[in-house]
N, CA, C and O atoms as a GROMACS GRO file, in nm:
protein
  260
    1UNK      N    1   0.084  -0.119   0.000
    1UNK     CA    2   0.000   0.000   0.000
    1UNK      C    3   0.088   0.125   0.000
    1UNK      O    4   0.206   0.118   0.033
    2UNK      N    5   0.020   0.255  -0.043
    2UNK     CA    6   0.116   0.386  -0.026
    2UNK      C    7   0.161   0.364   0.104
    2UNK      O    8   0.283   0.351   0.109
    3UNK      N    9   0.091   0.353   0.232
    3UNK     CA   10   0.128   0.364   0.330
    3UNK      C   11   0.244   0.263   0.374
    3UNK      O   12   0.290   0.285   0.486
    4UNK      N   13   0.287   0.173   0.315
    4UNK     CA   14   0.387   0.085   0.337
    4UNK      C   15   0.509   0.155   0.320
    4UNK      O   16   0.597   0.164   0.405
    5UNK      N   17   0.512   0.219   0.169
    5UNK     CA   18   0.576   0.239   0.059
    5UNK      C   19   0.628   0.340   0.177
    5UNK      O   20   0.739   0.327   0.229
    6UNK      N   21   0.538   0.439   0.214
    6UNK     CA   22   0.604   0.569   0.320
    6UNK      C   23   0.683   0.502   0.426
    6UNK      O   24   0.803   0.530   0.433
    7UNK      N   25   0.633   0.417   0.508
    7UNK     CA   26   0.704   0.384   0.617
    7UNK      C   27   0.835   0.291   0.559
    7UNK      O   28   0.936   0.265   0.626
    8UNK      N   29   0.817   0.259   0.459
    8UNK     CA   30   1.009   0.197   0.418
    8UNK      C   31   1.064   0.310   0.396
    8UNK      O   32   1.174   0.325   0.450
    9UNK      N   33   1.013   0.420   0.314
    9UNK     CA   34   1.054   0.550   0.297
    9UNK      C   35   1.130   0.596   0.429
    9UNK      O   36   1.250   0.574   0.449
   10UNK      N   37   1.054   0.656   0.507
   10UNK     CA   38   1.063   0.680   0.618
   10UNK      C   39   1.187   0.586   0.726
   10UNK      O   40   1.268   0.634   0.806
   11UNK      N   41   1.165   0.447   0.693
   11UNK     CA   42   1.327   0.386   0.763
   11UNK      C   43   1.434   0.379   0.677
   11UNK      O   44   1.539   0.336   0.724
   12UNK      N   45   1.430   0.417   0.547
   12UNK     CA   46   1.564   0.436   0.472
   12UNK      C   47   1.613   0.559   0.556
   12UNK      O   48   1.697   0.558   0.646
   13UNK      N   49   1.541   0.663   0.508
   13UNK     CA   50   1.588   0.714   0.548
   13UNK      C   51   1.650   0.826   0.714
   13UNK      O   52   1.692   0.933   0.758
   14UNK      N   53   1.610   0.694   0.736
   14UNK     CA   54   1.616   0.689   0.908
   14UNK      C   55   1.825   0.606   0.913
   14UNK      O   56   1.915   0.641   0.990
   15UNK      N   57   1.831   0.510   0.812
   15UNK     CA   58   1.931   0.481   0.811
   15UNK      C   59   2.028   0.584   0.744
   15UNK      O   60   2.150   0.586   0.759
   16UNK      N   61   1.987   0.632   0.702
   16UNK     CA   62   2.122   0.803   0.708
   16UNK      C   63   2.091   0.903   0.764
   16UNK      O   64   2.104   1.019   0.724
   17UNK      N   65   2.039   0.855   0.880
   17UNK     CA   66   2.071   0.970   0.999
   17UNK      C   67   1.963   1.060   1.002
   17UNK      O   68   1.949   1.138   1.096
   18UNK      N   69   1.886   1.055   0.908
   18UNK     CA   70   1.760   1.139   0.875
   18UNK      C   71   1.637   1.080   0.959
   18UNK      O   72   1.572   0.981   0.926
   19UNK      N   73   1.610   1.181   1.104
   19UNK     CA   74   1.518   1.110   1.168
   19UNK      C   75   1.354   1.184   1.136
   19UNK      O   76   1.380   1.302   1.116
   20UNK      N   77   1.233   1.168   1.125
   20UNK     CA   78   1.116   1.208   1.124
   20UNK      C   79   1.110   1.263   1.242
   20UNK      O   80   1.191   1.230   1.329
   21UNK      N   81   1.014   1.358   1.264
   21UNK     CA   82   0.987   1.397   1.398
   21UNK      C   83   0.833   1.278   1.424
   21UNK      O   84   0.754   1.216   1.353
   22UNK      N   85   0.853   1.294   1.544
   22UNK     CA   86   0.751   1.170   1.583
   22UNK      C   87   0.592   1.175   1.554
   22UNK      O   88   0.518   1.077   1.555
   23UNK      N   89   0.546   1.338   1.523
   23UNK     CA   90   0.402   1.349   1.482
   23UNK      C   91   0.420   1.231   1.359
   23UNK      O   92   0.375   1.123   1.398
   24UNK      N   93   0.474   1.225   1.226
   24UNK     CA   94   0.508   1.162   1.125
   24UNK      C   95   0.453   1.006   1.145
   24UNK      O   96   0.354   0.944   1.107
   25UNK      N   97   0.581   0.971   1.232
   25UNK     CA   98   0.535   0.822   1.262
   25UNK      C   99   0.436   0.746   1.320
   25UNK      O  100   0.418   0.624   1.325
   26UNK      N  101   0.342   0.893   1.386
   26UNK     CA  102   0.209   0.840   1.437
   26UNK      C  103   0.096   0.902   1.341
   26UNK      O  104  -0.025   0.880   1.348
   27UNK      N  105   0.162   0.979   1.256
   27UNK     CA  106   0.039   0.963   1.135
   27UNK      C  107   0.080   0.802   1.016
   27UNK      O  108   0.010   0.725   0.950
   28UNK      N  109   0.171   0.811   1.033
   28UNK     CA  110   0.176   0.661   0.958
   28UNK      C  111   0.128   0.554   0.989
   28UNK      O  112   0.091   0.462   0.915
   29UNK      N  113   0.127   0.567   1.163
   29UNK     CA  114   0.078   0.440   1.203
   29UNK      C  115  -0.137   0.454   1.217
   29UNK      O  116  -0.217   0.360   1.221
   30UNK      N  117  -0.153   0.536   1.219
   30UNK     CA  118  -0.311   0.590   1.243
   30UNK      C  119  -0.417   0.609   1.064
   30UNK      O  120  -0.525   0.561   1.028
   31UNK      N  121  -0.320   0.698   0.998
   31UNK     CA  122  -0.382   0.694   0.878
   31UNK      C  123  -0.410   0.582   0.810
   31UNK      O  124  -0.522   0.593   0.761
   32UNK      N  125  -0.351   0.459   0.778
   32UNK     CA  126  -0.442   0.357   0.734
   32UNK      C  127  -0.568   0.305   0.762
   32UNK      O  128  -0.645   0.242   0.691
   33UNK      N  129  -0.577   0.340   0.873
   33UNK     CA  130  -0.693   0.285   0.955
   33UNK      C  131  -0.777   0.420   0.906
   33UNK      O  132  -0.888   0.394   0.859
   34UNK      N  133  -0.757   0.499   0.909
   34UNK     CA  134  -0.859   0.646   0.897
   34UNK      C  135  -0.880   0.601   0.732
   34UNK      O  136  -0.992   0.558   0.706
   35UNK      N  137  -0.783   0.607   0.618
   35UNK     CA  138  -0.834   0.573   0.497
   35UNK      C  139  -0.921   0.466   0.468
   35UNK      O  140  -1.007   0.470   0.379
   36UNK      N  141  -0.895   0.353   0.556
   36UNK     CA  142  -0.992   0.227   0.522
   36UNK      C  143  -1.147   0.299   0.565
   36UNK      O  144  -1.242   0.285   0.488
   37UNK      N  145  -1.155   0.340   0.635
   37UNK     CA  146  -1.272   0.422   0.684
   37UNK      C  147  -1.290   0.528   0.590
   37UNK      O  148  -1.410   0.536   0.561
   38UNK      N  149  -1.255   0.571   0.560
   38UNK     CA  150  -1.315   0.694   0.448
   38UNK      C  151  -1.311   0.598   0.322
   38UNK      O  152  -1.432   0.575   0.316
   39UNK      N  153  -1.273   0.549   0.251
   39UNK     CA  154  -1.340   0.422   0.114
   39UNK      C  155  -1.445   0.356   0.234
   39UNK      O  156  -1.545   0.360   0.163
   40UNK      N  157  -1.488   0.306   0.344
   40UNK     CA  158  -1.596   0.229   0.354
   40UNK      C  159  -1.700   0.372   0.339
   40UNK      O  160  -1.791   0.362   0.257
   41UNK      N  161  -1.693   0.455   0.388
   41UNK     CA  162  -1.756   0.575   0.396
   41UNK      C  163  -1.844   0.613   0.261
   41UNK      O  164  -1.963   0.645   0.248
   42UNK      N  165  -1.756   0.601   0.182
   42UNK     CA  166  -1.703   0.638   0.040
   42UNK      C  167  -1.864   0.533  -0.029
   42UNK      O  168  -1.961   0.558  -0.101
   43UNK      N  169  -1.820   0.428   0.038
   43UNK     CA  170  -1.881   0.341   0.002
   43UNK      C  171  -2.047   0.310  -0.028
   43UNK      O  172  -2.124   0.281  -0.119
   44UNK      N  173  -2.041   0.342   0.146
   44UNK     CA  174  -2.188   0.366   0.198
   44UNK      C  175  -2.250   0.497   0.102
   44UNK      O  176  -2.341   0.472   0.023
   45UNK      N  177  -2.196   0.633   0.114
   45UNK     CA  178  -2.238   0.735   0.051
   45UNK      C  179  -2.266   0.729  -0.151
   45UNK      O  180  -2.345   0.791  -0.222
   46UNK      N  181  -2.204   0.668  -0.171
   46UNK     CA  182  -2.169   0.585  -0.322
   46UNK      C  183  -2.339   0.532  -0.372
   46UNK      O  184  -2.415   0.565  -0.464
   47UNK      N  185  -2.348   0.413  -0.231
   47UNK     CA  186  -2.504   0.361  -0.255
   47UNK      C  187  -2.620   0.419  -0.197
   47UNK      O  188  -2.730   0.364  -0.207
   48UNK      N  189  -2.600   0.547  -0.126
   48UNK     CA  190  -2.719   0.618  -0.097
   48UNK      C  191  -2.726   0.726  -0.219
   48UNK      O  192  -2.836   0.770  -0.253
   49UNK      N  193  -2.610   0.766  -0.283
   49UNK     CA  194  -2.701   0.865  -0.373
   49UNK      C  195  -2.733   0.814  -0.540
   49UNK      O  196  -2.783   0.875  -0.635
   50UNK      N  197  -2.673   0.656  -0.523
   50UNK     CA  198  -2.702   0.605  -0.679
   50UNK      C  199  -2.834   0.618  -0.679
   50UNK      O  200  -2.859   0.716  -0.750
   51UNK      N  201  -2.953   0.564  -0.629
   51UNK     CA  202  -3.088   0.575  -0.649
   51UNK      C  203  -3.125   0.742  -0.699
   51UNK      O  204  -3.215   0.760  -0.780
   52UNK      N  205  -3.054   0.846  -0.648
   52UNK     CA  206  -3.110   0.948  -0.626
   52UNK      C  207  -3.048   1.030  -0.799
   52UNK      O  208  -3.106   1.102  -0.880
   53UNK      N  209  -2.910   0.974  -0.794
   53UNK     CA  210  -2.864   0.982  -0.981
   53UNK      C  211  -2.916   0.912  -1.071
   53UNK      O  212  -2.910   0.956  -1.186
   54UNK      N  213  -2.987   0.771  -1.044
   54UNK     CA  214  -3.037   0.718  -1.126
   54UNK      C  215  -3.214   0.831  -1.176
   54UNK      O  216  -3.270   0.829  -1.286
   55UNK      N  217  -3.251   0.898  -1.072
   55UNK     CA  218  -3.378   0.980  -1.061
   55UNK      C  219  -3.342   1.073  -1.139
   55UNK      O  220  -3.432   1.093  -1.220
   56UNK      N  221  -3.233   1.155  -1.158
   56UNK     CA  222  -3.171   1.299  -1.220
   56UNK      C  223  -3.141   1.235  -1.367
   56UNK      O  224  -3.132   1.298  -1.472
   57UNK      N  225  -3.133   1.148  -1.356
   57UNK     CA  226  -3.064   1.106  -1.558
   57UNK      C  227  -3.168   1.081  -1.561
   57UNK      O  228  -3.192   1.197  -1.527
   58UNK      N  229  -3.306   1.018  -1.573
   58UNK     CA  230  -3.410   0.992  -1.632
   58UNK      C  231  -3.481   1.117  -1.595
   58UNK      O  232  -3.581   1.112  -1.668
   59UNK      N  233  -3.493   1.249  -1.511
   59UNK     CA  234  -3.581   1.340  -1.534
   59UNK      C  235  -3.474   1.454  -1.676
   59UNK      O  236  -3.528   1.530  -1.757
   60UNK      N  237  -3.308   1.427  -1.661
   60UNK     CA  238  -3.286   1.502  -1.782
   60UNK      C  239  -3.305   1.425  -1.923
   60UNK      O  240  -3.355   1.485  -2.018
   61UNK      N  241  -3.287   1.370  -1.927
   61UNK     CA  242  -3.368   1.243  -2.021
   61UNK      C  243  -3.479   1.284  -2.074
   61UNK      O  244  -3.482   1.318  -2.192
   62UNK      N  245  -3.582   1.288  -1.998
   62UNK     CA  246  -3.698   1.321  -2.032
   62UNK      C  247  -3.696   1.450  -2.093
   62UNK      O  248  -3.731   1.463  -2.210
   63UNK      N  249  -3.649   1.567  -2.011
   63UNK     CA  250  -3.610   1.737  -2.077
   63UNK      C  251  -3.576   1.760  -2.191
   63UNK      O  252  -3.616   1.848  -2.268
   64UNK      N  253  -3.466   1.642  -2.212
   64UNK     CA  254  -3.422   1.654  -2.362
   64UNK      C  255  -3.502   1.583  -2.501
   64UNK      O  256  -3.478   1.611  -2.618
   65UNK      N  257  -3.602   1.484  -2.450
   65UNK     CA  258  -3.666   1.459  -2.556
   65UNK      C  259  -3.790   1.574  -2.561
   65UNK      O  260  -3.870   1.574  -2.655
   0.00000   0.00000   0.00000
């Protein structure tokens, strides 16, 4: 995942001396969990307004014939 990709990021360059300040490493460790939650989010919101787009293309639909 990106978030992997950062935290190898993040220990390379930890091995030349280059340290993160610690907010960093506790958004690395917290944000996956917050993104999986915003796509389920994503998700839920996705299937509450398809019914309501499927309603808007058939009333412009209709306008245009």
């Amino acid at each position: 995942s990106t978030f992997e990709l950062l935290k190898k990021t993040v220990a390379l360059l930890s091995t030349y001396g280059e340290e993160m300040p610690e907010e960093i490493n506790l958004q690395l460790h917290d944000l996956p969990e917050h993104w999986d939650g915003t796509k389920k989010l994503f998700l839920r919101v996705k299937q509450h307004v398809a019914p309501l787009q499927a309603q808007e293309v058939n009333i412009i639909r209709r306008k245009c014939q």
